[in-house]
C-alpha positions as a LaTeX table, in Angstrom:
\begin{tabular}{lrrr}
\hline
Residue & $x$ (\AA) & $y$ (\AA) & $z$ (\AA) \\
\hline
Unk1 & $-46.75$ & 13.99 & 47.56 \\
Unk2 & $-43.18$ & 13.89 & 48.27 \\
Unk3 & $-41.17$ & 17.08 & 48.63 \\
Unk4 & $-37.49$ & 16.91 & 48.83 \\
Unk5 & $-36.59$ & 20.34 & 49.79 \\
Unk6 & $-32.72$ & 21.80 & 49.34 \\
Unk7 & $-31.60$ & 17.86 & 49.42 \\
Unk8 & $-31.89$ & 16.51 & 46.00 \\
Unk9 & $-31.45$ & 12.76 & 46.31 \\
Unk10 & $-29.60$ & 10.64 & 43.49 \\
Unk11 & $-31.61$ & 7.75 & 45.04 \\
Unk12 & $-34.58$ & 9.49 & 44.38 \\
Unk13 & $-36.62$ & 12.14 & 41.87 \\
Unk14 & $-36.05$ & 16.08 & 41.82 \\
Unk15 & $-37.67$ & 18.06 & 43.43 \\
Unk16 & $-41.21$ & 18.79 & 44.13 \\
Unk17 & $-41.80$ & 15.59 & 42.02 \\
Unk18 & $-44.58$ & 12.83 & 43.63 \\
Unk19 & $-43.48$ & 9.50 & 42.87 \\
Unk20 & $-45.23$ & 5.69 & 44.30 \\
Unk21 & $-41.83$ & 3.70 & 42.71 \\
Unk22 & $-39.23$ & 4.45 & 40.12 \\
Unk23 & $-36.32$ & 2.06 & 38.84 \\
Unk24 & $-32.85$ & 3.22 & 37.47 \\
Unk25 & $-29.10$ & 2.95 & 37.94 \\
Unk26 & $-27.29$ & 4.79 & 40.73 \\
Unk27 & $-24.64$ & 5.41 & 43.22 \\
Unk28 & $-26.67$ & 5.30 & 46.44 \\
Unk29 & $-26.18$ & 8.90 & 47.48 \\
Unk30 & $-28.14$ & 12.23 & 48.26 \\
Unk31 & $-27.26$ & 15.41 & 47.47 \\
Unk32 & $-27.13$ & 19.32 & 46.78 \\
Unk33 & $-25.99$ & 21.29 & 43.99 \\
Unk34 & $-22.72$ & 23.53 & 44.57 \\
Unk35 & $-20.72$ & 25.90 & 42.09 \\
Unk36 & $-18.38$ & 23.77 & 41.60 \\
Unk37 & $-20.43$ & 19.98 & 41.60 \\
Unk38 & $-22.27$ & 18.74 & 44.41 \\
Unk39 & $-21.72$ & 18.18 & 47.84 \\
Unk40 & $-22.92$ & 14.91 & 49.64 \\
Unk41 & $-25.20$ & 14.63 & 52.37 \\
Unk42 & $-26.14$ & 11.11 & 52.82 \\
Unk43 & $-24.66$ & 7.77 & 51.64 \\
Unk44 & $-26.43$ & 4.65 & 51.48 \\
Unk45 & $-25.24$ & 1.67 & 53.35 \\
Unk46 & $-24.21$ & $-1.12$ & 51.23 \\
Unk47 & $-24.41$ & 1.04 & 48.00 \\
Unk48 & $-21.51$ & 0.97 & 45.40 \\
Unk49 & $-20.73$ & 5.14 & 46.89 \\
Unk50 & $-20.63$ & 3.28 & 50.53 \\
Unk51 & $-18.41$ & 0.20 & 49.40 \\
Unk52 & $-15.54$ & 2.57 & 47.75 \\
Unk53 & $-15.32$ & 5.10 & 50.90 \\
Unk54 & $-17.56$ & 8.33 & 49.54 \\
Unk55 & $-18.14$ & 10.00 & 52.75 \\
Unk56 & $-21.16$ & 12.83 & 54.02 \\
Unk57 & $-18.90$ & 16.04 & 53.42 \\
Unk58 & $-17.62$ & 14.79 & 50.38 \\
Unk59 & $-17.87$ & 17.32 & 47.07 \\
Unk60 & $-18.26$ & 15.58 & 43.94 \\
Unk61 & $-16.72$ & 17.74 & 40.95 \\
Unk62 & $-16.63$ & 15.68 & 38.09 \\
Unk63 & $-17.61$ & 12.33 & 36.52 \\
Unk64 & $-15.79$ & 10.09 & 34.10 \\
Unk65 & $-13.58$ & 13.48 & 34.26 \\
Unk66 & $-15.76$ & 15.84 & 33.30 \\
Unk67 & $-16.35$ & 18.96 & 35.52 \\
Unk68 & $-19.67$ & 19.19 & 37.40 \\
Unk69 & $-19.14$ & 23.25 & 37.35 \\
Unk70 & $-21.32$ & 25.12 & 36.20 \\
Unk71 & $-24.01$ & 22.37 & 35.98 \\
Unk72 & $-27.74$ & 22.68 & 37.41 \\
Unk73 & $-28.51$ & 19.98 & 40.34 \\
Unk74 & $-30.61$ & 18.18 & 37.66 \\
Unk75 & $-28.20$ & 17.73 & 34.77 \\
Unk76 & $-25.34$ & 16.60 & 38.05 \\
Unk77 & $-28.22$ & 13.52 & 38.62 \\
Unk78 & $-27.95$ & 13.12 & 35.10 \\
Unk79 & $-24.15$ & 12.34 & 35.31 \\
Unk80 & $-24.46$ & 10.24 & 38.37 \\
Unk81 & $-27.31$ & 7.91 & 37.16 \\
Unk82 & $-27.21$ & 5.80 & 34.30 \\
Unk83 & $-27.38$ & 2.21 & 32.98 \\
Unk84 & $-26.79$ & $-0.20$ & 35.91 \\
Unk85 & $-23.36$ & $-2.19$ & 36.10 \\
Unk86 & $-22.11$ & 0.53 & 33.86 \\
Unk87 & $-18.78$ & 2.00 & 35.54 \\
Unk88 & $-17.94$ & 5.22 & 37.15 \\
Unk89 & $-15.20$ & 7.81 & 38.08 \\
Unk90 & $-15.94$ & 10.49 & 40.68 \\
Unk91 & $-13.44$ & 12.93 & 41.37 \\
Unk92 & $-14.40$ & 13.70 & 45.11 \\
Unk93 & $-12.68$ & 16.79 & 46.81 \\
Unk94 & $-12.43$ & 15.57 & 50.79 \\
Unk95 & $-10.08$ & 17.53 & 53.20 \\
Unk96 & $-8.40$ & 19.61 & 50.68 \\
Unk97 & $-7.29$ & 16.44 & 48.33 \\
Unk98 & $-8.35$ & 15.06 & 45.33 \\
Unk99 & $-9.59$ & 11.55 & 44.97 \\
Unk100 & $-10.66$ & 9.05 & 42.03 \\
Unk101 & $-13.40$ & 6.71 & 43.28 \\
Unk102 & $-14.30$ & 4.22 & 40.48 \\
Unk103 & $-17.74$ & 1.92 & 40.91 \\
Unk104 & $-20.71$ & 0.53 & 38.76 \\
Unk105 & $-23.93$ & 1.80 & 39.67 \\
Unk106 & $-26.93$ & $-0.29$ & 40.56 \\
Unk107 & $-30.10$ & $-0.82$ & 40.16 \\
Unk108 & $-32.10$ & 0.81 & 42.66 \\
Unk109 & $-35.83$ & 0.96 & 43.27 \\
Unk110 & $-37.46$ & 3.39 & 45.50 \\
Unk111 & $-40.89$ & 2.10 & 46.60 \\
Unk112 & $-43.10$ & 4.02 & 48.61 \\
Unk113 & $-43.68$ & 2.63 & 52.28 \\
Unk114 & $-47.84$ & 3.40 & 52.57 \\
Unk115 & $-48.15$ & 5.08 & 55.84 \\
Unk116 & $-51.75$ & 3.38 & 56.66 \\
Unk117 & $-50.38$ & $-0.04$ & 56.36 \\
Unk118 & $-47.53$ & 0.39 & 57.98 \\
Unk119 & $-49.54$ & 1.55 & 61.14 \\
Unk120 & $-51.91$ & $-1.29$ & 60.76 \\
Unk121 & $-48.96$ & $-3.47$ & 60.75 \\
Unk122 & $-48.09$ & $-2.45$ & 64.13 \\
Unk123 & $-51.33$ & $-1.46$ & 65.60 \\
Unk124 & $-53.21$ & 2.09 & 64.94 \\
Unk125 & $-52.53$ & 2.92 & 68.55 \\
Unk126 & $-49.15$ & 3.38 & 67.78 \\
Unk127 & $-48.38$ & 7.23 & 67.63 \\
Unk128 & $-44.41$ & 6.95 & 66.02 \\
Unk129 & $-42.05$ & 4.40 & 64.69 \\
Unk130 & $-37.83$ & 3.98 & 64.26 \\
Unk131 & $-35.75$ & 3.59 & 61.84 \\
Unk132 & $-35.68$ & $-0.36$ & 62.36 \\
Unk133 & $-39.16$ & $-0.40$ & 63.22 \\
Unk134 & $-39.98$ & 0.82 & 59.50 \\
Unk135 & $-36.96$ & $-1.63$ & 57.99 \\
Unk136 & $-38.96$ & $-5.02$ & 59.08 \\
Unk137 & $-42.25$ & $-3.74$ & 57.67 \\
Unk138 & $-40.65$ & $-2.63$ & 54.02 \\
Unk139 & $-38.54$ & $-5.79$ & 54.05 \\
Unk140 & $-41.37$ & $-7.94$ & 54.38 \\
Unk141 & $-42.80$ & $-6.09$ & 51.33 \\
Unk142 & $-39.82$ & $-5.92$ & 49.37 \\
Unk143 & $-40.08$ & $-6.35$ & 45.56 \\
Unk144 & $-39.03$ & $-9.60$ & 44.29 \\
Unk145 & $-35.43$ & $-10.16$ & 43.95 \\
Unk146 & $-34.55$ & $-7.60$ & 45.60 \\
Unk147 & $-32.97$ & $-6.48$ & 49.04 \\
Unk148 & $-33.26$ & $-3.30$ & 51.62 \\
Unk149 & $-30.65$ & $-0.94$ & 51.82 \\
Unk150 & $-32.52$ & 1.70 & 53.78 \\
Unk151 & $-35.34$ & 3.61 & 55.05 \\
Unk152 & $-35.42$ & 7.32 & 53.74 \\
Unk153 & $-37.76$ & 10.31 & 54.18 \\
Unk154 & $-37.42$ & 13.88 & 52.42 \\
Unk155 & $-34.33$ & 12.72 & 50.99 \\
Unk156 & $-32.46$ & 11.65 & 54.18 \\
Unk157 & $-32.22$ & 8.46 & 56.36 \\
Unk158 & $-34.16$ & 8.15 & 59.22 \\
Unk159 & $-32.12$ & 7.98 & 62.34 \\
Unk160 & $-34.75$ & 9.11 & 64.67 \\
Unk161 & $-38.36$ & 7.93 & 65.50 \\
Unk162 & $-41.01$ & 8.69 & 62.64 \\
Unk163 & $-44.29$ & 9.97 & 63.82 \\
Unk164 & $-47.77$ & 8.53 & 61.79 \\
Unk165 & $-49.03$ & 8.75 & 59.05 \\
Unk166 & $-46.60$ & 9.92 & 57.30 \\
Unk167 & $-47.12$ & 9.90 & 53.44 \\
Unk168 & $-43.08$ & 10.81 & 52.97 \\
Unk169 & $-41.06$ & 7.64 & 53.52 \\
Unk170 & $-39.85$ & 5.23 & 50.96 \\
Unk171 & $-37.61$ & 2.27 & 50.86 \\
Unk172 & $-34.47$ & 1.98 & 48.97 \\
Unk173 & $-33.73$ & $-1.56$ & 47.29 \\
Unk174 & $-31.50$ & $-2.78$ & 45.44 \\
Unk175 & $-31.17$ & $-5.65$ & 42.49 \\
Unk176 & $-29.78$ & $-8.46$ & 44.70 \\
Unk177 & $-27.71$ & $-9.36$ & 41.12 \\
Unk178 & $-25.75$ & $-6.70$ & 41.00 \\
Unk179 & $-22.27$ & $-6.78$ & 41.82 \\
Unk180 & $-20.71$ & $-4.30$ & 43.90 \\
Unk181 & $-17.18$ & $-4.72$ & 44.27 \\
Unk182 & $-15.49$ & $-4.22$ & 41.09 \\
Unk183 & $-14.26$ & $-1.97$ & 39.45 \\
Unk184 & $-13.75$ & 0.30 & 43.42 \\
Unk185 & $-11.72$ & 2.19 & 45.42 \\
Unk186 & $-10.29$ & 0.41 & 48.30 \\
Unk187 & $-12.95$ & 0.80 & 51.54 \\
Unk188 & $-10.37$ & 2.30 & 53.35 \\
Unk189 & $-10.18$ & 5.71 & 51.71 \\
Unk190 & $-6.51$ & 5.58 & 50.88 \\
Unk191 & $-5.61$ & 7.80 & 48.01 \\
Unk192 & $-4.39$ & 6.11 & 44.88 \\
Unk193 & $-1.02$ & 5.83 & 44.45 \\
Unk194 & $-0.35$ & 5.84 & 40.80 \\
Unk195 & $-1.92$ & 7.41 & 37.95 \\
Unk196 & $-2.05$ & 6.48 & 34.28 \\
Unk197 & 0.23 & 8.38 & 31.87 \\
Unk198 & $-0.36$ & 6.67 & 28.93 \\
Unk199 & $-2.87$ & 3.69 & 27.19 \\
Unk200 & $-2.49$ & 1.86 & 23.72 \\
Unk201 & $-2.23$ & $-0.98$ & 21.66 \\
Unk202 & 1.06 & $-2.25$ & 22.67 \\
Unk203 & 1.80 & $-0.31$ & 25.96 \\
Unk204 & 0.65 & 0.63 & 28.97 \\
Unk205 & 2.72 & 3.49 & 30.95 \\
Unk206 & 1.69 & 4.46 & 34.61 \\
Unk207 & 3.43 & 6.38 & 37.59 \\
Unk208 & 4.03 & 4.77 & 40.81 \\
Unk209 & 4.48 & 6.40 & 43.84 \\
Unk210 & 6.01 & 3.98 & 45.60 \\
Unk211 & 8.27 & 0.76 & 44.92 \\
Unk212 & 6.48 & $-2.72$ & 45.31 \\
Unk213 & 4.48 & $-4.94$ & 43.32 \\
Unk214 & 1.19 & $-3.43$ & 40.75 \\
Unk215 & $-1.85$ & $-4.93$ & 39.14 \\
Unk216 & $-3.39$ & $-3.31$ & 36.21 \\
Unk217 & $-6.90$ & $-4.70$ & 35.11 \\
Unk218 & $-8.47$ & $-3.46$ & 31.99 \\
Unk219 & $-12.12$ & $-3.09$ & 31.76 \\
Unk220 & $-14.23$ & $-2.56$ & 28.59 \\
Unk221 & $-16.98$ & 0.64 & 28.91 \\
Unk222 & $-19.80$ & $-2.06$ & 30.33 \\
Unk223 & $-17.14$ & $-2.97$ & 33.53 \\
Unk224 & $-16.30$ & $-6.40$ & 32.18 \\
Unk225 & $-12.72$ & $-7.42$ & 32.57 \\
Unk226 & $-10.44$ & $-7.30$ & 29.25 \\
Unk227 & $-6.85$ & $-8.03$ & 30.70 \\
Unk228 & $-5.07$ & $-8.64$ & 34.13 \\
Unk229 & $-1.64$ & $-7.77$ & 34.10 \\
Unk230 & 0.99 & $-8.10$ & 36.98 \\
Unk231 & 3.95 & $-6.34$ & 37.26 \\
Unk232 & 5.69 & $-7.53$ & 40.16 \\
Unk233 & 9.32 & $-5.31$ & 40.05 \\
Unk234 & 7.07 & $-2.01$ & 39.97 \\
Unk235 & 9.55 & 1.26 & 40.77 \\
Unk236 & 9.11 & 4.29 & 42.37 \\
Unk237 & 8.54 & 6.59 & 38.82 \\
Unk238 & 7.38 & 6.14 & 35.20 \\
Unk239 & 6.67 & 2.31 & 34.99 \\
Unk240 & 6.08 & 0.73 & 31.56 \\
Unk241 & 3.81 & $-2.77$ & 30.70 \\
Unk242 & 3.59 & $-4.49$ & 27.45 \\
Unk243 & 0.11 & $-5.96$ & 26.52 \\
Unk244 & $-1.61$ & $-7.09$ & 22.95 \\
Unk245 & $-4.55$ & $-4.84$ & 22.33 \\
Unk246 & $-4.65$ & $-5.11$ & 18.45 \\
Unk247 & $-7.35$ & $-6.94$ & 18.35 \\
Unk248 & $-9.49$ & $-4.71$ & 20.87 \\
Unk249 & $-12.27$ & $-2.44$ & 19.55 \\
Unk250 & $-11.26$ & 1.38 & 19.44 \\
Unk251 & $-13.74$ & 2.95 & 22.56 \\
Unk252 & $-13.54$ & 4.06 & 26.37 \\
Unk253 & $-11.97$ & 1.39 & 28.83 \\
Unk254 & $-11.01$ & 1.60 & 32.18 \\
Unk255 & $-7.48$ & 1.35 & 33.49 \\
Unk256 & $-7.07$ & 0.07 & 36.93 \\
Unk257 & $-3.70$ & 0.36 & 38.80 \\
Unk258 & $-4.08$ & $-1.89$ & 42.37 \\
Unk259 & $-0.70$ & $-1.16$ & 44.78 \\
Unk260 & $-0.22$ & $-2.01$ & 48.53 \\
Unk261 & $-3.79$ & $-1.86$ & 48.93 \\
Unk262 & $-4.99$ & 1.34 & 47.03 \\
Unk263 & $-6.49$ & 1.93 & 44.10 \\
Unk264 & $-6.72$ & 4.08 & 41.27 \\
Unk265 & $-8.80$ & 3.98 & 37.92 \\
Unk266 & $-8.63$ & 6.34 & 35.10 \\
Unk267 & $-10.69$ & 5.78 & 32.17 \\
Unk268 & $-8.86$ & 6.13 & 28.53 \\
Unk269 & $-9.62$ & 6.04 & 24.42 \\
Unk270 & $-8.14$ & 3.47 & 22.97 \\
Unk271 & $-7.94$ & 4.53 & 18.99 \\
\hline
\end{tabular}
């Protein structure tokens, strides 16, 4: 049985839940419900939360712009998981500021690591293992087509040595197909500098903070690209682009603004 106390893990089930492997789409983070979202506790190396510069620390207060608040820890997982390659916004509260971190999720699989074979693998005399220790024996089980991110038990990584048996340790993998680098924040954690204003058919309007060069990229609600746009004599202020979206379905897409290497994506109805 696996029992994730306080930690709730997005990677993972809820609580108090015994699991051998379970499949669905995901940031790569763990966490605990707050008031006002969730805060994070761990972040999974190589996941799409890792790639766009979510941090441990980091509060999470709303997705796709709608307010965690209020919400049970369950129904936040609910808002954080979902179909994989499918795009995200997570307004994440770091420091005092606000920032928009846009990624897909992934497919993850957690996958039991059985405690018994893994102390065969390495002899029974062995009283305790590392984290690394534990990473060659699940990668040479890993599931077909798919790839190690990390070694967890009770809803955290392992960082220190791992006595045996230990029924409470699972692997995290991932779908080695999935993409993880667009739609994202840059790695760097700068915060965006421009924000959308305004999103239809003809025009797009967006503020820039600072003078220079911009690329927008449109994205339909699945993540695949629509339009690239550049705007190379972008101006401090209200900036205006023309583009033909007549013929695009009315639905959610994403709007990404890309300036002197930050980011910002803001998703928007087109009717």
């Amino acid at each position: 049985m696996h029992i994730f106390h306080k930690v709730l893990s997005v990677l993972a089930l809820t609580a108090a839940v015994s699991f051998a492997t379970e499949v669905f789409g995901g940031i790569g983070v763990t966490i605990y419900g707050t008031p006002d979202g969730v805060h994070v506790v761990e972040v999974i190396p190589g996941g799409p939360a890792a790639l766009v510069g979510i941090l441990p620390g980091d509060r999470i207060t709303a997705i796709d712009q709608v307010s965690l608040k209020g919400l049970s820890q369950d129904q936040c997982v609910e808002k954080l998981r979902g179909i994989p390659a499918r795009p995200l916004e997570a307004t994440v509260i770091r420091d005092g500021e606000s920032l928009s971190m846009v990624m897909r999720r992934v497919q993850l699989t957690i996958e039991d690591i059985d405690p018994t074979a893994l102390s065969n693998w390495y002899g029974k005399d062995r009283k305790e293992f590392n984290a690394e220790e534990i990473k060659v024996f699940a990668e040479a089980k890993v599931v077909q087509n798919t790839s190690l991110l990390g070694v967890m038990r009770r809803g955290q990584l392992i960082s220190s040595a791992v006595k045996t048996p230990s029924d409470d340790i699972v692997g995290v993998f991932v779908d080695k197909e999935q993409v993880f680098d667009a739609p994202a924040v840059t790695k760097s954690q700068k915060a965006a500098s421009s924000s959308l204003k305004s999103f239809n058919r003809k025009l797009i309007a967006f503020e820039l903070l600072t003078e220079g060069p911009a690329s927008l990229k449109i994205l339909d609600a699945n993540g695949e690209l629509i339009s690239s746009i550049e705007h190379q004599k972008g101006l401090a202020g209200i900036n205006t682009v023309s583009w033909d979206g007549s013929k695009m379905p009315s639905g959610r897409y994403l709007v990404r603004i890309e300036q002197n290497g930050s980011v910002s994506g803001l998703f928007a109805v087109l009717r």
